[in-house]
Residue frames relative to the residue before (quaternion, step in Angstrom):
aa qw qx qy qz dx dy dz
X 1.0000 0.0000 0.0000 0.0000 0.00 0.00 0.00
X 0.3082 -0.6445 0.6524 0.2529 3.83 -1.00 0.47
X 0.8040 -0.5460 0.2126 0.1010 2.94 -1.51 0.57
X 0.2965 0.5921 -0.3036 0.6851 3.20 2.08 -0.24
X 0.8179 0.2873 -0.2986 0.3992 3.76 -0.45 -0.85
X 0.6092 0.5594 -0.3733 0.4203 3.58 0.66 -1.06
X 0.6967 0.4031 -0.4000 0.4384 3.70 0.66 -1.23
X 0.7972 0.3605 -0.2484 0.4156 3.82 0.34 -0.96
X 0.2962 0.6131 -0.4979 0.5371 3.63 1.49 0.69
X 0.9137 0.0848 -0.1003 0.3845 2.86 0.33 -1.44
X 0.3964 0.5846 -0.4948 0.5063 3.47 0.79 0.78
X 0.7244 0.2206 -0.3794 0.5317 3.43 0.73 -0.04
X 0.3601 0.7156 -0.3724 0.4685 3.86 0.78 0.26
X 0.7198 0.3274 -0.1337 0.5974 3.39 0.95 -1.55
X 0.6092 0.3703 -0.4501 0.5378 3.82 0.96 -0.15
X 0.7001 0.4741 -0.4825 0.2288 3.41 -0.02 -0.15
X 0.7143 0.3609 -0.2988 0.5198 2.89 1.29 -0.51
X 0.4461 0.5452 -0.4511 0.5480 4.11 0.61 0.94
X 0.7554 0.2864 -0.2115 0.5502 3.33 0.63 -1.20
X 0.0651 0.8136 -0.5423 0.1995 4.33 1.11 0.30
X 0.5454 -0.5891 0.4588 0.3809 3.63 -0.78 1.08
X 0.7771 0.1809 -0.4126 0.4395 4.08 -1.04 0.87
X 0.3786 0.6960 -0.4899 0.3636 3.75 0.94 0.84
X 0.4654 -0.7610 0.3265 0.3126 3.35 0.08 0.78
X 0.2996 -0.7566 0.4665 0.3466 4.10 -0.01 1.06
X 0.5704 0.5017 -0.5677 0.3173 3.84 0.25 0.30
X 0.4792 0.6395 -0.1780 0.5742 3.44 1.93 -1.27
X 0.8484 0.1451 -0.2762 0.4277 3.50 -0.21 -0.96
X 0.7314 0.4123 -0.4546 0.2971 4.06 0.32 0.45
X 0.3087 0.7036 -0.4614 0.4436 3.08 2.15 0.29
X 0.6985 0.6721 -0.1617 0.1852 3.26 1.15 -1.21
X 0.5591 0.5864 -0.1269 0.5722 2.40 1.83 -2.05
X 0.7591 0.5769 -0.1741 0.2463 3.71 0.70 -0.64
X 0.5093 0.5310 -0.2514 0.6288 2.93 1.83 -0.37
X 0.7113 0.4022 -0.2797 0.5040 3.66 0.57 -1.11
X 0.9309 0.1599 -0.1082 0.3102 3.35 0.41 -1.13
X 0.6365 -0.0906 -0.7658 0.0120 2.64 -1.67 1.26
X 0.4927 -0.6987 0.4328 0.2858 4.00 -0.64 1.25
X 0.6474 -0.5587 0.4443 0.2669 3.01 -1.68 0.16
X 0.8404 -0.1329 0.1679 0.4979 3.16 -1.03 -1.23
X 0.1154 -0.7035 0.6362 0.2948 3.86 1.50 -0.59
X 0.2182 0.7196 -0.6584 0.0329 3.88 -0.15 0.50
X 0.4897 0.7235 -0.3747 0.3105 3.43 1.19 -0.77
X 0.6479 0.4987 -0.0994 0.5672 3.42 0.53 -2.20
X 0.6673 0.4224 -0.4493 0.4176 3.54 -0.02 -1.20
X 0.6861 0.5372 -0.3378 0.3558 3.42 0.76 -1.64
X 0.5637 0.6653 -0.2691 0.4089 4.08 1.10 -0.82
X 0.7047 0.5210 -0.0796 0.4751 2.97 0.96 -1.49
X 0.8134 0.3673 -0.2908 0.3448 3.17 0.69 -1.38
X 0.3159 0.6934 -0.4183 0.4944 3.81 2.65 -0.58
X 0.6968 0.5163 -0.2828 0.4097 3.84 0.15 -1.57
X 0.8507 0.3989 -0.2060 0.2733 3.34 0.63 -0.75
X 0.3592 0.6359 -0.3453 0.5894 3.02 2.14 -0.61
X 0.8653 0.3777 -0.2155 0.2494 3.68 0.03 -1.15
X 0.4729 -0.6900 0.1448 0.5284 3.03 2.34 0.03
X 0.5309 -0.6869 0.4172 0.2687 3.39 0.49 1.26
X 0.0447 0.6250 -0.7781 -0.0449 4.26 0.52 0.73
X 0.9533 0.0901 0.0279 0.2869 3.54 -0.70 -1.39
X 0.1742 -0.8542 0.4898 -0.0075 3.66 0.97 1.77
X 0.5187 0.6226 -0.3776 0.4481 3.86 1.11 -0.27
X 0.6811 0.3674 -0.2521 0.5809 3.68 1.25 -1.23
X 0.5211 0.5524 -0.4668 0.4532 3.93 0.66 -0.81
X 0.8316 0.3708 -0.3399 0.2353 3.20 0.24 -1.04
X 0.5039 0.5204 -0.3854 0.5716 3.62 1.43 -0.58
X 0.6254 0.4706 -0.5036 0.3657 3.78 -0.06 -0.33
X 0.7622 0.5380 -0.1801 0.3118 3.19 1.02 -1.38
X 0.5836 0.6113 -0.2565 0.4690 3.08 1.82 -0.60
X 0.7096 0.5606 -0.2554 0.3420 3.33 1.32 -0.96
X 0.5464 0.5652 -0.3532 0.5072 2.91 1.62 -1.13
X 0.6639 0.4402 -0.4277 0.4272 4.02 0.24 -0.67
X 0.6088 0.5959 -0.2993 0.4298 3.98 0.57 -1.06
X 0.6126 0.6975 -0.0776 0.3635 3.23 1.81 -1.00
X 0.6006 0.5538 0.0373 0.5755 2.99 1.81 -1.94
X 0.5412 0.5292 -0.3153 0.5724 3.68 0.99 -1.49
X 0.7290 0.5156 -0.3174 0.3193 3.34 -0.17 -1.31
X 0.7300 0.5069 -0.1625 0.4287 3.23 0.63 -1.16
X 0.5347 0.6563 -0.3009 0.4392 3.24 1.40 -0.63
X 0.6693 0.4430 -0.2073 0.5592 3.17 0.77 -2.08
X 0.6346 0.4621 -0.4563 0.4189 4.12 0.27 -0.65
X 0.6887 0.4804 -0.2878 0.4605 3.80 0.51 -1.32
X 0.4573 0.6342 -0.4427 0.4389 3.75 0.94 -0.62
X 0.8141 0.4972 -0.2412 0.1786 3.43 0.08 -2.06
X 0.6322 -0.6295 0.2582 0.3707 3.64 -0.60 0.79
X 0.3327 0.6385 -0.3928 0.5722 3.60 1.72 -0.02
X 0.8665 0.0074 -0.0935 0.4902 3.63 0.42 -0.30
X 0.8778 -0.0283 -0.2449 0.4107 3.63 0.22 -0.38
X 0.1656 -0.8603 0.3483 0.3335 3.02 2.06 -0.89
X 0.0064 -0.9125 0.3484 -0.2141 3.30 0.89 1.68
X 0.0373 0.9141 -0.3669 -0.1688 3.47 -0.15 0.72
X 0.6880 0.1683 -0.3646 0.6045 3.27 1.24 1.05
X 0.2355 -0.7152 0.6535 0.0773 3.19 -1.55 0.23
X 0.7985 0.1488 0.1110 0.5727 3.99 0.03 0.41
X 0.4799 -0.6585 0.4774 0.3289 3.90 1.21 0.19
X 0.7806 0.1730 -0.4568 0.3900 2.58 0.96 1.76
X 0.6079 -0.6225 0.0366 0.4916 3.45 -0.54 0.40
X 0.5891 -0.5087 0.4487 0.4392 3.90 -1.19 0.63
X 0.5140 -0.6357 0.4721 0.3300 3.68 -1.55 0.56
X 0.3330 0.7186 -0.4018 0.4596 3.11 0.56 0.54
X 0.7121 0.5247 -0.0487 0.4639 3.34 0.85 -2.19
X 0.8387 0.3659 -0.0944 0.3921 2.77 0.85 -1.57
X 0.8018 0.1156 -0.1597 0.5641 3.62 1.00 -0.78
X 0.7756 -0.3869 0.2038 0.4552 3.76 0.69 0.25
X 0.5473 -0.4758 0.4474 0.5233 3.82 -1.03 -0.47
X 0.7335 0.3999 -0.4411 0.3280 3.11 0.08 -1.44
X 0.6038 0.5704 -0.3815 0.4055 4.19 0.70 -0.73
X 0.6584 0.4022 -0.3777 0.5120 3.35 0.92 -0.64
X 0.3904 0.6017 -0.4793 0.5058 4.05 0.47 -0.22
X 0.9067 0.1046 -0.1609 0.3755 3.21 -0.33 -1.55
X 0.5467 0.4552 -0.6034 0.3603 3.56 0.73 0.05
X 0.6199 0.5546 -0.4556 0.3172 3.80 0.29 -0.39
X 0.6111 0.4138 -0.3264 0.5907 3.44 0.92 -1.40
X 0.8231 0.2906 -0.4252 0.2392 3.75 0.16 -0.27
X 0.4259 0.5886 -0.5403 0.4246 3.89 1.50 0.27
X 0.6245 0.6600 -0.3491 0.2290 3.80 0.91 -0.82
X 0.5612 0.4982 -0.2430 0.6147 3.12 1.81 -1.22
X 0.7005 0.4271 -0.4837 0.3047 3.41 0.38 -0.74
X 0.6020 0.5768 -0.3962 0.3846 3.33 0.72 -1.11
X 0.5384 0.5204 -0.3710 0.5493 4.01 0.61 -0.95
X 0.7945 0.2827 -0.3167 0.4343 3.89 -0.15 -1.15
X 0.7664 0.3413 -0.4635 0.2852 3.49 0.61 -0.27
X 0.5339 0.5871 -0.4119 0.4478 3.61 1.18 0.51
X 0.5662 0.6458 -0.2127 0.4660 3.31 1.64 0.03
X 0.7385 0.3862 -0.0885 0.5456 3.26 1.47 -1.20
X 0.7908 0.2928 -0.1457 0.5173 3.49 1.43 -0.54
X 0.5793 0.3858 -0.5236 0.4914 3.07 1.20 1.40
X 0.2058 0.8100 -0.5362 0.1182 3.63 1.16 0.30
X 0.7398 0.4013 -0.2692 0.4681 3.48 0.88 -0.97
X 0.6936 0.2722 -0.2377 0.6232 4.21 0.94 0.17
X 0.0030 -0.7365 0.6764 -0.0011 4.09 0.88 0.88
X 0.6771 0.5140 -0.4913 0.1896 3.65 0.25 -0.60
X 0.4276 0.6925 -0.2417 0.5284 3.59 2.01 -0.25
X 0.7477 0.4273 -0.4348 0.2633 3.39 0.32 -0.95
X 0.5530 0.6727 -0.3369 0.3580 3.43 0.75 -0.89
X 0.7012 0.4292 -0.2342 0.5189 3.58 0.50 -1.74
X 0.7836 0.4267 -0.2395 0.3828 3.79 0.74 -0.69
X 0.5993 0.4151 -0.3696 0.5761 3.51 1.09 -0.01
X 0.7058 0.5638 -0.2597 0.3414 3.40 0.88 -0.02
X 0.5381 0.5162 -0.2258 0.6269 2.61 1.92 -0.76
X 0.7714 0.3792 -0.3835 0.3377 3.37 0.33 -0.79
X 0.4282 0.6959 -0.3540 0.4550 3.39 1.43 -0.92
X 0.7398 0.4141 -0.3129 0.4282 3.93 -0.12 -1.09
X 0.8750 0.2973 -0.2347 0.3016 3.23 1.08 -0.47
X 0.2674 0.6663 -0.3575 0.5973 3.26 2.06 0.81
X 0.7433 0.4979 -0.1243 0.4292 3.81 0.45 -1.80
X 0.4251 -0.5869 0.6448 0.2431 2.82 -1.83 -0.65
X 0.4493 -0.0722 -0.8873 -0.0754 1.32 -2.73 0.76
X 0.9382 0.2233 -0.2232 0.1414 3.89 0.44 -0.61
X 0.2886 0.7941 -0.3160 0.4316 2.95 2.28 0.30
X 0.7920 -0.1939 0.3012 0.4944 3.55 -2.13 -0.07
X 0.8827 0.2207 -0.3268 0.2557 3.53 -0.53 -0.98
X 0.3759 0.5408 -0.4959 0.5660 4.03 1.66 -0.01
X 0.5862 0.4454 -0.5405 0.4072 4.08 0.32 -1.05
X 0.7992 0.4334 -0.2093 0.3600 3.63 0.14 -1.56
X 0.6273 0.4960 -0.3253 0.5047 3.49 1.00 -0.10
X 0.5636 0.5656 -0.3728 0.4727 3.70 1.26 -0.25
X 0.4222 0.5687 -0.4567 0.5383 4.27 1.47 -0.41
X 0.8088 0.4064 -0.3013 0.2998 3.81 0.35 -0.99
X 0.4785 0.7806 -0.2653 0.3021 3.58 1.66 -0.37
X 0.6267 -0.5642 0.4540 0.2878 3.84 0.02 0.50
X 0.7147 0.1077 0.1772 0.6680 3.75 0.88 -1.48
X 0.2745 -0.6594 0.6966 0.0678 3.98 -0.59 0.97
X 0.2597 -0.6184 0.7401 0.0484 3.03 -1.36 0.81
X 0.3937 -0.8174 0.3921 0.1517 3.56 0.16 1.05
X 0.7532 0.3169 -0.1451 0.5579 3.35 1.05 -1.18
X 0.5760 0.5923 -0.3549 0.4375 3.42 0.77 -0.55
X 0.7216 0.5372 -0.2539 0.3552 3.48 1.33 -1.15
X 0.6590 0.5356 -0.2176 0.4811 3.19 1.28 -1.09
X 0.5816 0.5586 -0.4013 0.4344 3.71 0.98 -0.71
X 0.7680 0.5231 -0.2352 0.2849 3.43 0.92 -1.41
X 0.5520 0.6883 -0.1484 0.4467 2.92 1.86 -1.41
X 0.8603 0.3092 0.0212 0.4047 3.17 0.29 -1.87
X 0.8502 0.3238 -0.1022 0.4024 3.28 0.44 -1.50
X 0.4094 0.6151 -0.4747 0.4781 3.57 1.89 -0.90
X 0.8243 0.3248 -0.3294 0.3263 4.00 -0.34 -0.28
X 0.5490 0.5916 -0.4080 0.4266 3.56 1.68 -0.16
X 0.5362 0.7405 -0.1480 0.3772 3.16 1.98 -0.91
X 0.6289 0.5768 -0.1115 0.5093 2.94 1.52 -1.19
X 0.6762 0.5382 -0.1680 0.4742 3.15 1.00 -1.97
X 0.7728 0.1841 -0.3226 0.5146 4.29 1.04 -0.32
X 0.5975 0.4194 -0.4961 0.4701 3.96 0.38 0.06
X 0.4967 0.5193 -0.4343 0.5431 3.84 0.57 -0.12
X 0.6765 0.4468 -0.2894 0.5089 4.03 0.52 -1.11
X 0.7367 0.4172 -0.2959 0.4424 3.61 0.45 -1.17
X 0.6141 0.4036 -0.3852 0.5582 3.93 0.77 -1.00
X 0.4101 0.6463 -0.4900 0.4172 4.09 0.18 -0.24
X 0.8389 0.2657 0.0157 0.4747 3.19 0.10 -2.09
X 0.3082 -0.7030 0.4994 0.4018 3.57 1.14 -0.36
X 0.3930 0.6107 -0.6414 0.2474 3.38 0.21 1.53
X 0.6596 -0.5335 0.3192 0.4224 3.54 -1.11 0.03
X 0.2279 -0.8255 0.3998 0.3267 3.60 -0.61 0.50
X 0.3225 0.7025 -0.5188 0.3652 3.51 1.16 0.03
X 0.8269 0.4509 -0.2446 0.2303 3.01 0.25 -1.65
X 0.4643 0.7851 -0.2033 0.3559 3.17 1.75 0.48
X 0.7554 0.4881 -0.1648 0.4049 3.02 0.85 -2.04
X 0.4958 0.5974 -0.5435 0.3193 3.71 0.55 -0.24
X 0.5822 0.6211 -0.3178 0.4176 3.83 1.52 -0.79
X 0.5888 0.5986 -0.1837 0.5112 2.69 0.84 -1.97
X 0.7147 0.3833 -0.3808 0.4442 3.85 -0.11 -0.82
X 0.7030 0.5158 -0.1642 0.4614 3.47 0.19 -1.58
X 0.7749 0.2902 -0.2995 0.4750 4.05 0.71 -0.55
X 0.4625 0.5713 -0.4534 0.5041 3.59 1.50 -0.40
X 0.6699 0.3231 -0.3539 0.5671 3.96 0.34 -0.85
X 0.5517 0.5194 -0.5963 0.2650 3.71 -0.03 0.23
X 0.7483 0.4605 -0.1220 0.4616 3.11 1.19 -1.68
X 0.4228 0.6073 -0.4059 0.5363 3.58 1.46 0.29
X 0.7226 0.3053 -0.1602 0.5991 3.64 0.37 -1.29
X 0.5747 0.5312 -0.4882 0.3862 3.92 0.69 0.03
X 0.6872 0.5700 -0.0616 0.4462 3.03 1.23 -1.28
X 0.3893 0.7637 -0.0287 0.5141 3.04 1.54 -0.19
X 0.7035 0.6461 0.1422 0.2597 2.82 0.62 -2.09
X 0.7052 0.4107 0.0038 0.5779 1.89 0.95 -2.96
X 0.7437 0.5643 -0.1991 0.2982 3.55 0.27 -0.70
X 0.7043 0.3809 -0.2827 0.5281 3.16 1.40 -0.54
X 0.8063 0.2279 -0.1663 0.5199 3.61 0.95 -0.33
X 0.5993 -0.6349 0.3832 0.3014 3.59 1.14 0.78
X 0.1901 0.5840 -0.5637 0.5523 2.93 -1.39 1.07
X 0.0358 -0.5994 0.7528 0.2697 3.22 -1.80 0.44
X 0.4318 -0.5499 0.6800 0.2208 3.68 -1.92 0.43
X 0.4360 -0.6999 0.5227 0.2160 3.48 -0.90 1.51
X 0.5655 0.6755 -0.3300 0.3392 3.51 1.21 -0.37
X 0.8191 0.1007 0.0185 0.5645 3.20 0.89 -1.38
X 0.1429 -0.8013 0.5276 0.2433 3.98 1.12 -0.42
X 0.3646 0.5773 -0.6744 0.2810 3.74 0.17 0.91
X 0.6954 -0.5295 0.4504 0.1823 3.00 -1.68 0.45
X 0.3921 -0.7147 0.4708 0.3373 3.84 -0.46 0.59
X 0.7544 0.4536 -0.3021 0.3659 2.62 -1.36 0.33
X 0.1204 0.8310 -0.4036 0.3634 3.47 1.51 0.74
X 0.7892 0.5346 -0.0438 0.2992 2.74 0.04 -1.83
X 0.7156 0.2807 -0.1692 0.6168 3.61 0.81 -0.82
X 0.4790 0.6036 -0.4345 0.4663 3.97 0.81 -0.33
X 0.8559 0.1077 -0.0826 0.4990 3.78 0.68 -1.45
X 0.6989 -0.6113 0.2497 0.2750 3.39 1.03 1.01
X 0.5364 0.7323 -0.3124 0.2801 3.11 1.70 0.07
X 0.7524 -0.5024 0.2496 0.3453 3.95 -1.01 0.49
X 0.3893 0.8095 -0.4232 0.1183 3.64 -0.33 0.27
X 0.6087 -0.7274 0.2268 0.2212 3.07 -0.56 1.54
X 0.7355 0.4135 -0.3960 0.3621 3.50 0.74 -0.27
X 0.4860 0.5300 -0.5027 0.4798 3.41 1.69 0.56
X 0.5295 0.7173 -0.3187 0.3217 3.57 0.89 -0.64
X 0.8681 -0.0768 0.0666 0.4859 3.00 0.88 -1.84
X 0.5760 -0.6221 0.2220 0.4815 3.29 1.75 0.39
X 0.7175 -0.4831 0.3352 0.3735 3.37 -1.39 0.62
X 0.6985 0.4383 -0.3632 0.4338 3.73 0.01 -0.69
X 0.6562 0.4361 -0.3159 0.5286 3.85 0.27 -1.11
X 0.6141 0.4751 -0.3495 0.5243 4.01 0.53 -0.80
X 0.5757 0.4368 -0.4580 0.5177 3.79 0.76 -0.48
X 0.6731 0.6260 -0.2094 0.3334 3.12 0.28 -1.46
X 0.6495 0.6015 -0.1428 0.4427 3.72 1.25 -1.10
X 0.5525 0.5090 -0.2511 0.6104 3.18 1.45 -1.50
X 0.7317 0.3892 -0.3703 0.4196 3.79 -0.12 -1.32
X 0.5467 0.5778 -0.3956 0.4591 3.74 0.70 -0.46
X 0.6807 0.3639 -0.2840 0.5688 3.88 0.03 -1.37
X 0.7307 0.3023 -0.4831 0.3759 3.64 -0.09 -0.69
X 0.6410 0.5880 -0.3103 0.3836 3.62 0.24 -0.34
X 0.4286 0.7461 -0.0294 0.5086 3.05 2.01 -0.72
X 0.6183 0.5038 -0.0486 0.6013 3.20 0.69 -2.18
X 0.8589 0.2476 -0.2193 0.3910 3.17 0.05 -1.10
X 0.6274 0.5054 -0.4663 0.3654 3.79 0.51 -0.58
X 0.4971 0.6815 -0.2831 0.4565 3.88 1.80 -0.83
X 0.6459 0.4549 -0.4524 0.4138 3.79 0.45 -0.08
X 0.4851 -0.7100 0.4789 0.1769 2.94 -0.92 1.42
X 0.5728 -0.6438 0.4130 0.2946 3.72 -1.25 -0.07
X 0.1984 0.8294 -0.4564 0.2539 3.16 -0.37 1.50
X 0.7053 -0.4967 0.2530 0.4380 3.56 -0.61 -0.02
X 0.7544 0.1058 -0.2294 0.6059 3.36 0.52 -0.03
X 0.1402 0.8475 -0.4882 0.1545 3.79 0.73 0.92
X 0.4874 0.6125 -0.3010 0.5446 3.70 1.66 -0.62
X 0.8444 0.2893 -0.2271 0.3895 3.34 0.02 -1.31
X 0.3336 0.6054 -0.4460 0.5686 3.51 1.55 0.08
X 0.7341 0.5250 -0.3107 0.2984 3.29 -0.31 -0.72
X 0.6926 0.4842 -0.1565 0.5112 3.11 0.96 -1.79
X 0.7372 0.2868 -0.3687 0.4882 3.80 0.55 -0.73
X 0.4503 0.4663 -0.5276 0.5490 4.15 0.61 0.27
X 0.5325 0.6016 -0.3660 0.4696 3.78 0.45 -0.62
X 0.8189 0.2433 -0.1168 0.5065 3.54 0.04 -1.79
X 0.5908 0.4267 -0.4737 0.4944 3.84 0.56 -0.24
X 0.5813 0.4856 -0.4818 0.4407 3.91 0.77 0.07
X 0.8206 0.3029 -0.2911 0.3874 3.34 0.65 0.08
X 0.3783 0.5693 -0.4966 0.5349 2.91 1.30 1.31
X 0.5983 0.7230 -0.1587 0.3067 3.18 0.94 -0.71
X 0.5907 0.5198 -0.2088 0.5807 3.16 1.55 -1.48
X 0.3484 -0.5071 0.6814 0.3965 4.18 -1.03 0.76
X 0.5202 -0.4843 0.6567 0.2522 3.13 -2.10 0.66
X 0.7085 0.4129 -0.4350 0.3718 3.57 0.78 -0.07
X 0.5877 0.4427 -0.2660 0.6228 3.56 1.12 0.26
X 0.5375 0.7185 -0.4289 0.1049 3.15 0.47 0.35
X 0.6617 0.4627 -0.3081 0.5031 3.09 1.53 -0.85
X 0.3330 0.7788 -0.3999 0.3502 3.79 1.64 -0.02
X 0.8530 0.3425 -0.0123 0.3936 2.96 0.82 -2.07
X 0.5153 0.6328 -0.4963 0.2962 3.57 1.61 0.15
């Protein structure tokens, strides 16, 4: 299987077993609805594509890591949606779970992708236990706190933002995750990672951004523009304006790519950091940014 199928193999794998006959059916299509149909899966892809550079030894553990990290992302979505924080009513051109089945459903489908994601890195490393540990940890540090997803989202409630601190935690803490999970899989190093991981997480920060200040939807996240100023929240092309924020993106991708270490499949790395940069760029900026 290529990497497109494996992730949505196994994204639906991990729903079957969440959505398991005595799951409540208001509960389990809240579920199905958040996960499915997905975005950009850049995360996983990004797991997969680490696991494979380093030579895919143990593609059974890549692939749970990769699954969790997405189950991970979803979650966060459906939380960031809820009117406690942005109070989104769509996600992806369609309506957020929230909208669609209530708050209190949207609560528990998040709190319940989180567990899934943990159990399915539990159950589908039974045959490589020496993995589970290094990989729930890993993925954990970058979900948690102090510098993971839920410290990012807890920096919106702070008095004073720490600008950089936010965006690592927010944005890039799960890109982090999404290659040292890939490398410990294959039994590469993760160190030799995060300089990507850092440098493409701020891409998709300042993409996102972007997307928000000049409209558009972002295959990554499908929220609606204009977010950002509605709930008072940081974003870089108010900070430093629209042209230099172009400019920033074209930097990190260039970045991203010069950051991949040397390895066996280090070329074709390259090339698909390349082409996911031009997803990145709004189509309404495009002829801006040539």
């Amino acid at each position: 299987m290529d990497i497109p199928e494996r992730i949505e193999t196994g994204m639906q794998r991990a729903l079957r077993y969440a959505t398991a006959n005595g799951c409540p059916p208001i509960l389990a299509r809240a579920l199905r609805h958040a996960v499915f149909p997905g975005g950009a899966r850049i995360r996983p892809r990004l797991c997969l594509a680490v696991a494979a550079a380093c030579g895919d030894r143990e593609p059974g553990a890549a692939d749970c890591a990769a699954i969790a990290i997405e189950l991970l992302h979803c979650a966060s979505l459906v939380h960031d949606d809820m009117p406690c924080f942005d109070n989104a009513l769509q996600r992806r051109g369609a309506p957020s779970v929230h909208a669609q089945f209530g708050e209190e459903i949207a609560l528990l489908v998040g709190d319940g992708l989180i567990v899934a994601a943990f159990e399915t890195v539990a159950r589908e490393t039974q045959q490589t236990p020496l993995l589970t540990a290094p990989l729930i940890a890993t993925i954990a540090n970058a979900v948690g706190t102090p510098y993971g997803l839920v410290a990012g989202q807890a920096w919106e409630s702070e008095p004073e933002i720490n600008i950089t601190a936010y965006h690592r935690a927010k944005t890039a803490s799960l890109f982090s995750g999404a290659v040292s999970t890939g490398a410990i899989a294959a039994g590469g190093n993760p160190r030799d990672w995060l300089g990507l991981a850092d440098a493409l997480g701020a891409a998709y920060q300042v993409a996102d951004d972007l997307y928000d200040a000049a409209g558009g939807q972002n295959d990554g996240a499908g929220k609606p523009a204009g977010q950002d100023s509605r709930n008072g929240k940081p974003n870089i092309v108010t900070s430093i304006g629209l042209e230099a924020a172009l400019d920033r993106l074209k930097r990190l991708v260039a970045e991203a790519v010069d950051n991949v270490p040397d390895c066996p499949g280090a070329d074709t790395f390259r090339a698909m950091i390349r082409n996911e940069a031009t997803r990145l760029m709004p189509k309404t900026l495009a002829t801006t940014a040539a």
